[in-house]
N, C-alpha and C positions, 0 to 999 in steps of 0.2 A: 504494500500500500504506500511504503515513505515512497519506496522507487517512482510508482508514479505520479506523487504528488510531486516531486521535485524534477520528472521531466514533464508535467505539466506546465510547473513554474517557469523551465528554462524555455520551453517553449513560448510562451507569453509573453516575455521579457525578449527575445528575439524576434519575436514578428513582427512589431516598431519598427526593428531598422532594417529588417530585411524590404516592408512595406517602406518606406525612407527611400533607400536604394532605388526601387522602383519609382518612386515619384520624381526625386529628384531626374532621373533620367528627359533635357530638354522633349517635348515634340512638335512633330512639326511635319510640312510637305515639301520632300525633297524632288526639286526640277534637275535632272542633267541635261545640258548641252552638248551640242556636236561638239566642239571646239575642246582640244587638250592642250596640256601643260608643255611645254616644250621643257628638254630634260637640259639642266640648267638656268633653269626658268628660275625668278627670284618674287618673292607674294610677299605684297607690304599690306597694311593694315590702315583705313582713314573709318573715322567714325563720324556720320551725319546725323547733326540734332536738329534739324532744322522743322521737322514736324514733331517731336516728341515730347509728350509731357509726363512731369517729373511730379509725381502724386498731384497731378492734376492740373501743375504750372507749365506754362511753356517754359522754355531756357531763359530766357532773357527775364524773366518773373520770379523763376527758380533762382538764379545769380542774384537778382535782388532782395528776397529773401533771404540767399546766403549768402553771403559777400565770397566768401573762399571756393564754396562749389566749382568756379570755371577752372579752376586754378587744381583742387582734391580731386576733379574724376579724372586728371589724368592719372593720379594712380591707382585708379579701376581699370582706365584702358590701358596700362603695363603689366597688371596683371594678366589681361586679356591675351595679351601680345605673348608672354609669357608662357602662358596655358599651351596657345596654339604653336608657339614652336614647339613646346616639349610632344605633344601632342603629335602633330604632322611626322614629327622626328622618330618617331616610336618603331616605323617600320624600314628594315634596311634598304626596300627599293626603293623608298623614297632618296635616302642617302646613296645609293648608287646611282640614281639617275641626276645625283647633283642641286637637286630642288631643295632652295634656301630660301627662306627669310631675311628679308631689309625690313631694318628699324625706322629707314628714311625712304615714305611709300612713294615719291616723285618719283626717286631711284628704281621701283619695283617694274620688274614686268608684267605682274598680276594685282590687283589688288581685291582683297577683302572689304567688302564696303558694309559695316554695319549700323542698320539705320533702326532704331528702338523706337514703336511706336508708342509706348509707353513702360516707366518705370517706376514703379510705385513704393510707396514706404516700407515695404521690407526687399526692395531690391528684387522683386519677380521681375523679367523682361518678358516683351511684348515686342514680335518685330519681325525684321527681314534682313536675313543676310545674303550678300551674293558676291560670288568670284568672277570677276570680268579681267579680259586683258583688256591692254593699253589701245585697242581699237572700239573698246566698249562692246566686245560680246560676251554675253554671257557664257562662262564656264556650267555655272551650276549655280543655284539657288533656292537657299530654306527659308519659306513663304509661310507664313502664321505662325512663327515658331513661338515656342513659350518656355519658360527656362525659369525655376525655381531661384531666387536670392539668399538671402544667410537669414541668421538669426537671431546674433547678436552684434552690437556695433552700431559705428554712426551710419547716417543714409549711406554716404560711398563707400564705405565697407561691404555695408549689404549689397550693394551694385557691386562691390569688385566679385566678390563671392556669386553672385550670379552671372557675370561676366564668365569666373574660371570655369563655369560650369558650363556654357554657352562655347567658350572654346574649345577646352577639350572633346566636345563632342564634335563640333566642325570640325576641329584636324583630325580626330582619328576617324572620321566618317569620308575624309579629301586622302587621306595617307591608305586606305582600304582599297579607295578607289584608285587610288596610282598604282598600289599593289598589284592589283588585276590589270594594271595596263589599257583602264577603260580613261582615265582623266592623265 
């Protein structure tokens, strides 16, 4: 009887975060494009706020509300940047085909354009991402996505922590598909 009162309990106490795990995981609807990566191809990272609000503020209301903001989500989006190179890096064809990361997106052959429709007070995002080359075609693109934020911390903490979680699923979703030689 103790026996299975106490894998009862362990049971209980791990479904939280096994269910966690699962939630956490972004979703979304992934578009792929004709066009691939050319191998020494280099993918910079610009983020576009130009429609997004920020618990319900646009940018320029949000800044005003926090004076620091424009200045603290950059380091949400280094963490971001972060994520996805570790991320993308995870698999060796990627590294054998040469395909790196620029910290300075000008320089990029590809870029990562992520545009948050919305980012709300615990840092959930709301949005669209998309890899396009320097001729503006679309590589691929994840259209409604939604992506869990943190838990605890100030607003851009929780946006970074949703951010990391936003990337790591882009790169290794871009590094599977270079894998297979499809992107």
């Amino acid at each position: 009887m103790k026996r299975i009162l106490f894998s009862f309990a362990v049971l209980m106490i791990s479904l939280p975060c096994i269910a966690q795990y699962k939630i956490d995981t972004p979703k979304c609807t992934i578009k792929w494009g004709d066009v691939k990566i050319n191998d020494g191809g280099k993918i910079g990272v610009i983020f576009d706020y130009n429609n997004t609000l920020f618990n319900g503020l646009s940018y320029e209301d949000y800044c005003l509300m926090d004076a620091d903001f424009a200045q603290d989500k950059t380091d949400a989006e280094k963490r971001f940047t972060i994520e996805f190179n570790s991320a993308l890096h995870n698999r060796s064809a990627v590294k054998n085909r040469g395909i790196g990361f620029k910290p300075r997106a000008e320089e990029a052959d590809y870029l990562i354009v992520v545009t948050p429709f919305e980012i709300d007070d615990h840092g959930n995002f709301q949005g669209k991402v998309v890899l396009i080359n320097k001729e503006g075609q679309n590589l691929v693109t994840f259209d409604k996505i939604r992506c869990i934020g943190g838990r605890i911390g100030s607003f851009v903490n929780l946006m970074g922590d949703g951010y990391e979680r936003l990337s790591k699923f882009i790169g290794t979703e871009l590094s599977k598909r270079i894998a297979q030689k499809k992107l």
